[in-house]
C-alpha positions in Angstrom: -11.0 -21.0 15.2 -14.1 -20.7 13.0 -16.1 -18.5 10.8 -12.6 -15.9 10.8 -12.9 -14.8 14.1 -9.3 -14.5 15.4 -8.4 -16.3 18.3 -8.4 -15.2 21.8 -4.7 -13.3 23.4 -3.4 -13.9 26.9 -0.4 -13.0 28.5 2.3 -13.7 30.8 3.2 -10.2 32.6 6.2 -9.8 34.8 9.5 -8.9 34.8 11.8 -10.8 33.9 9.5 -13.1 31.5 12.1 -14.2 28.6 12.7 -17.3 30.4 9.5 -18.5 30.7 7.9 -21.6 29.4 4.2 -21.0 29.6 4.1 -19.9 26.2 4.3 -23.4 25.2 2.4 -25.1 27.9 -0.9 -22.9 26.8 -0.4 -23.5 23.5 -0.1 -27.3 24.3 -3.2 -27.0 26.5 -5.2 -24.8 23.7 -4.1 -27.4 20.8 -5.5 -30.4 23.1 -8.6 -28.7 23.9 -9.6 -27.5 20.5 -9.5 -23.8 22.3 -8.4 -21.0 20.2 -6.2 -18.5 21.9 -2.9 -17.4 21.5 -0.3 -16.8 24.5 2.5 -14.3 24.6 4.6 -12.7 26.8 4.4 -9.0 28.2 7.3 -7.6 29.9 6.4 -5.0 32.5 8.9 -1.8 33.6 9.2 -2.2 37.4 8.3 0.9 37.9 5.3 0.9 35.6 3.4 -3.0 36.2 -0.5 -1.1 35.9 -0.1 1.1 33.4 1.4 -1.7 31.4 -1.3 -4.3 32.2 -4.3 -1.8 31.2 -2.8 -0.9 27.8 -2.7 -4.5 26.9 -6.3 -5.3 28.0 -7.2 -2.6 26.3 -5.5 -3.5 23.3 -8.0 -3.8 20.0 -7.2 -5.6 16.8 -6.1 -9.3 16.4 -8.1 -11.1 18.9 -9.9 -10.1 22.0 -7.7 -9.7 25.3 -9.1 -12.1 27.4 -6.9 -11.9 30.7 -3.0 -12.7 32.3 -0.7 -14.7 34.2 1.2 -12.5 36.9 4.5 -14.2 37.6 6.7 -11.9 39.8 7.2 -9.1 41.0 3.6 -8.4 40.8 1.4 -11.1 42.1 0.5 -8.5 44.8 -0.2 -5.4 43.1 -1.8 -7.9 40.6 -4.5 -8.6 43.4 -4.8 -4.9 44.1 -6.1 -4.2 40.4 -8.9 -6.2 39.9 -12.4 -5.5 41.0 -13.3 -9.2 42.1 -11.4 -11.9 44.0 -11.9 -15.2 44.6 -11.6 -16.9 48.0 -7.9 -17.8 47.4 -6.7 -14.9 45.7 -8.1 -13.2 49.1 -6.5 -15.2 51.4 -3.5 -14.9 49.7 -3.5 -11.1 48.6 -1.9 -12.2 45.9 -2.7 -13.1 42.4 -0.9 -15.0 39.6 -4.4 -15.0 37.1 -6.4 -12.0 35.9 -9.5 -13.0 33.5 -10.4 -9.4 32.2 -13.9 -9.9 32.4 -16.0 -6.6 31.1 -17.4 -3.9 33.7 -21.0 -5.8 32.7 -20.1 -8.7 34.2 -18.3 -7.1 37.3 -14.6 -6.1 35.8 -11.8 -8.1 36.4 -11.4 -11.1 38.4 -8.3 -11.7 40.5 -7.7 -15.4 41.1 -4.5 -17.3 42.3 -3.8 -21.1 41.5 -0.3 -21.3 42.7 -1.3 -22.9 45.9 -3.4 -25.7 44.0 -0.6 -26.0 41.9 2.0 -26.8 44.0 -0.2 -29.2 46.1 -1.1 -31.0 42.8 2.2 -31.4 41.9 3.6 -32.9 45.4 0.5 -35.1 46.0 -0.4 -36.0 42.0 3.5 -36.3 40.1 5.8 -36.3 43.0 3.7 -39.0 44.9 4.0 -37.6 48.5 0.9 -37.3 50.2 0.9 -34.2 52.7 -1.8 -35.0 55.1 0.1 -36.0 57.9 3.3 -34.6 57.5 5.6 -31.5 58.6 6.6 -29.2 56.4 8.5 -26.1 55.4 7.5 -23.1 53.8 10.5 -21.3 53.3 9.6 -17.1 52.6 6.4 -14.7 53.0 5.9 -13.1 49.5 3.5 -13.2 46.7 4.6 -16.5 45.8 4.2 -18.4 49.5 1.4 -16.2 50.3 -0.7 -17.9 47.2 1.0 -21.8 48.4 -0.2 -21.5 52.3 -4.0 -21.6 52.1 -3.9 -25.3 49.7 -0.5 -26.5 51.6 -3.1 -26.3 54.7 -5.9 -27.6 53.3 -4.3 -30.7 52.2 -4.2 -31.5 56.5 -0.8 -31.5 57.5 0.7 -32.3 61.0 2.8 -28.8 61.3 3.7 -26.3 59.1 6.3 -23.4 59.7 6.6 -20.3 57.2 10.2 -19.1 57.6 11.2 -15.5 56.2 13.9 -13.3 56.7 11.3 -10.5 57.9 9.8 -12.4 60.9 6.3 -9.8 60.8 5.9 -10.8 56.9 5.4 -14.4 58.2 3.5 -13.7 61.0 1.5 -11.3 58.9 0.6 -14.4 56.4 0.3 -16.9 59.4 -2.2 -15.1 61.1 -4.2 -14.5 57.7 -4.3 -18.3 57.4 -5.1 -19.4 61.0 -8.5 -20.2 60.1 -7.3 -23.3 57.9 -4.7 -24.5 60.4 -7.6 -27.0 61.4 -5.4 -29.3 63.7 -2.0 -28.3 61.9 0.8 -26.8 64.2 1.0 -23.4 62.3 3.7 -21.2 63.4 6.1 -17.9 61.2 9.7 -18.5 62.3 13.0 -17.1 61.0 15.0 -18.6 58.4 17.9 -19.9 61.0 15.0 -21.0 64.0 13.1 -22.6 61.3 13.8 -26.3 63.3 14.2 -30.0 62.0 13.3 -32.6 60.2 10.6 -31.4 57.9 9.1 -33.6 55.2 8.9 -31.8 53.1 10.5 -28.1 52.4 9.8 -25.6 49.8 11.5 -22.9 48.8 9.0 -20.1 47.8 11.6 -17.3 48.7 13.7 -15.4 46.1 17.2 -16.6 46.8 17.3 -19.0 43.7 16.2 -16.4 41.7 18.7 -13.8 43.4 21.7 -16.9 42.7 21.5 -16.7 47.0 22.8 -19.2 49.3 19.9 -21.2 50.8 18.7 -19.6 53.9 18.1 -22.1 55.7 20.3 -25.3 57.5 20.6 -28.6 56.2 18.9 -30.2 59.4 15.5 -28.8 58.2 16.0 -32.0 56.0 14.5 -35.2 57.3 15.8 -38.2 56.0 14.8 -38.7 52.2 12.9 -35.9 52.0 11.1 -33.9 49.3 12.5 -30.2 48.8 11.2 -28.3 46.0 12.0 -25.2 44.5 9.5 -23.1 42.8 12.0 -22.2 40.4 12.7 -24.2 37.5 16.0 -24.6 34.8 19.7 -23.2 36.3 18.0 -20.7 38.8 16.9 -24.3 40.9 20.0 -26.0 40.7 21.7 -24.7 43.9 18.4 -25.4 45.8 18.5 -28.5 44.3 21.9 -29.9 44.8 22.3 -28.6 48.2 19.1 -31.0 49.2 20.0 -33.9 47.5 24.2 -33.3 49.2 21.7 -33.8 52.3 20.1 -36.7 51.4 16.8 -35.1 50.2 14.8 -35.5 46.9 15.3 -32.9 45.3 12.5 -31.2 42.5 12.3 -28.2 40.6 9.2 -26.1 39.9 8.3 -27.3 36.3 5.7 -29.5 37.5 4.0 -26.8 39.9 4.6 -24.5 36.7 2.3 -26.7 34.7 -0.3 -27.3 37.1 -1.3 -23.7 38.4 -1.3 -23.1 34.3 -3.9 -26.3 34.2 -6.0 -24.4 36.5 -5.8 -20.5 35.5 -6.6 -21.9 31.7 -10.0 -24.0 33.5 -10.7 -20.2 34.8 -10.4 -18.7 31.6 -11.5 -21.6 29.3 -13.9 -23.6 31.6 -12.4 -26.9 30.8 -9.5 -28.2 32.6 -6.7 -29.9 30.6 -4.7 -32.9 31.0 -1.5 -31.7 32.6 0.8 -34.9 32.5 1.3 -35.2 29.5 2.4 -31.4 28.4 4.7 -31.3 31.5 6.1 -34.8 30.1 6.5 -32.9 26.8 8.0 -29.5 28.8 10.9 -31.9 30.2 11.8 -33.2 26.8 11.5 -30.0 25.6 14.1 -28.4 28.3 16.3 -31.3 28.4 17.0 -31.3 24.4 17.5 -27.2 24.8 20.5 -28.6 27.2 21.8 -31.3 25.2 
C-alpha cells in the first residue's frame, strides 16, 4: 500500500463461511506478492444470497470492493448475477469468483476455477497424472459442475458423474460432451456407478451433510486416490472409509488453495506460488488440532 490509498477488500460469500480458511491463504498470497488487499468473510441469509452480494460491492469507505469467492450454496446463482462469463464459468453454470469489474468495462465477470483447482492438485501435489485413467465424479451440483470441464481436459480414459438425481447428471454430461474427446463419458446413479475407478472424488454434499458415502467400496481400485472436496472433520468419513478400502485417501485443502491461486491471478494478474502457503495452511490446521 502506497501514497494512503487503502487497500483493496474481497470476500468470501456463502453460508456457512466461519470455517473457512481462505482468509489466510489470500492474505499469504497478497503478503508474497506485494498486493494490497484485504480478505474477509460475508455470510449470506439463504434466502437472501443477491441482495447480500450487491450491498457489499456496493459498499464505500475503507478500500474499493474489488470482487468474491462464492463457496456454497451459491456457485449457481453466483453465475446467474454477473453480466460476463468466461468459457468455464459457462460450461459449468456455475461460479466460485466474481471480479466486480465497473459497468465501463462490461460489469461483472463470473469466472470458476474450481475445476483447474482440483486438477492442479491431483496432477501437481498429489502426483497422479489423469490422462489415462478412469475416474469418478461423484454428484451434479455447483461444485462438480465447475470440476467436469478440467477433469476432461486433462484426457482421461472414462469418466462417470454419479448423482442421486440421475437427470442432474445427465444434464451436466451432456453440457460437457464436447470435451469428452476420446474419454468414455457417461451420468450414472450413485449405486450403478461401477468399479475400479482410479481415482474418485467426492463433489456431492454428503460430507458436508455428516452422510454416509453414497457410493460402494468397489468403486475403489486398488491403491487408489479418493479425494474429498471438503477439508478438516467434515472429510474424515470420506476419508477413512477409502483408506478401510485400501485407497489414498486426501482432503480438499490442496484443491482449496489452488482454485484460490487462480481466482487471485483473475483479480490480481499475477499468479502466486501455491506450495508453499498450502504447506503453511497444514501446519496451520494441524497445530489448531494439537
Amino acid at each position: 500500500m502506497s501514497g494512503g490509498t487503502p487497500p483493496d477488500r474481497y470476500a468470501l460469500a456463502g453460508n456457512p463461511v466461519a470455517h473457512s480458511q481462505s482468509p489466510f491463504i489470500h492474505a499469504e498470497f497478497a503478503r508474497q506478492t506485494g498486493q494490497a488487499l484485504v480478505y474477509e468473510r460475508l455470510l449470506c441469509p439463504l434466502d437472501g444470497f443477491a441482495d447480500a452480494l450487491r450491498a457489499f460491492a456496493a459498499e464505500r469507505g475503507a478500500g474499493a470492493v474489488r470482487g468474491c469467492n462464492v463457496t456454497v450454496p451459491f456457485k449457481l446463482e453466483a453465475f446467474a448475477l454477473a453480466a460476463r462469463r468466461t468459457p468455464r464459468a459457462e460450461r459449468a453454470q456455475a461460479a466460485n469468483t466474481l471480479r466486480f469489474d465497473a459497468e465501463a468495462e462490461g460489469g461483472w465477470l463470473a469466472d470458476n476455477t474450481d475445476g483447474v483447482g482440483l486438477v492442479r492438485d491431483i496432477e501437481g501435489n498429489a502426483g497422479v497424472a489423469l490422462a489415462g485413467r478412469r475416474v469418478l465424479l461423484i454428484g451434479a451440483g455447483g461444485a462438480a459442475a465447475g470440476a467436469l470441464g478440467p477433469l476432461l481436459e486433462a484426457r482421461p480414459a472414462a469418466l462417470v458423474v454419479a448423482n442421486r438425481t440421475l437427470a442432474r447428471a445427465q444434464e451436466l454430461v451432456a453440457r460437457h460432451a464436447g470435451l469428452a474427446g476420446a474419454a468414455a463419458l457417461a451420468a450414472r446413479l450413485p449405486h450403478e456407478a461401477g468399479g475400479g475407478f482410479d481415482v474418485v472424488i467426492n463433489a456431492s454434499a454428503s460430507s458436508l451433510h455428516g452422510d454416509a458415502v453414497p457410493v460402494a467400496a468397489a468403486v475403489l481400485a486398488p491403491g487408489a486416490l479418493a479425494l474429498d472436496m471438503m477439508y478438516g472433520p467434515a472429510a474424515q468419513g470420506f476419508l477413512a472409509w477409502a483408506e478401510a478400502h485400501g485407497a489414498r485417501g486426501r482432503d480438499g485443502l490442496g484443491m482449496l488453495v489452488e482454485q484460490a491461486a487462480e481466482a487471485f491471478l483473475v483479480w490480481r494478474g499475477v499468479r502466486p506460488a501455491s506450495a508453499p502457503v498450502l504447506a503453511a495452511l497444514r501446519a496451520r490446521l494441524a497445530a489448531k488440532a494439537a
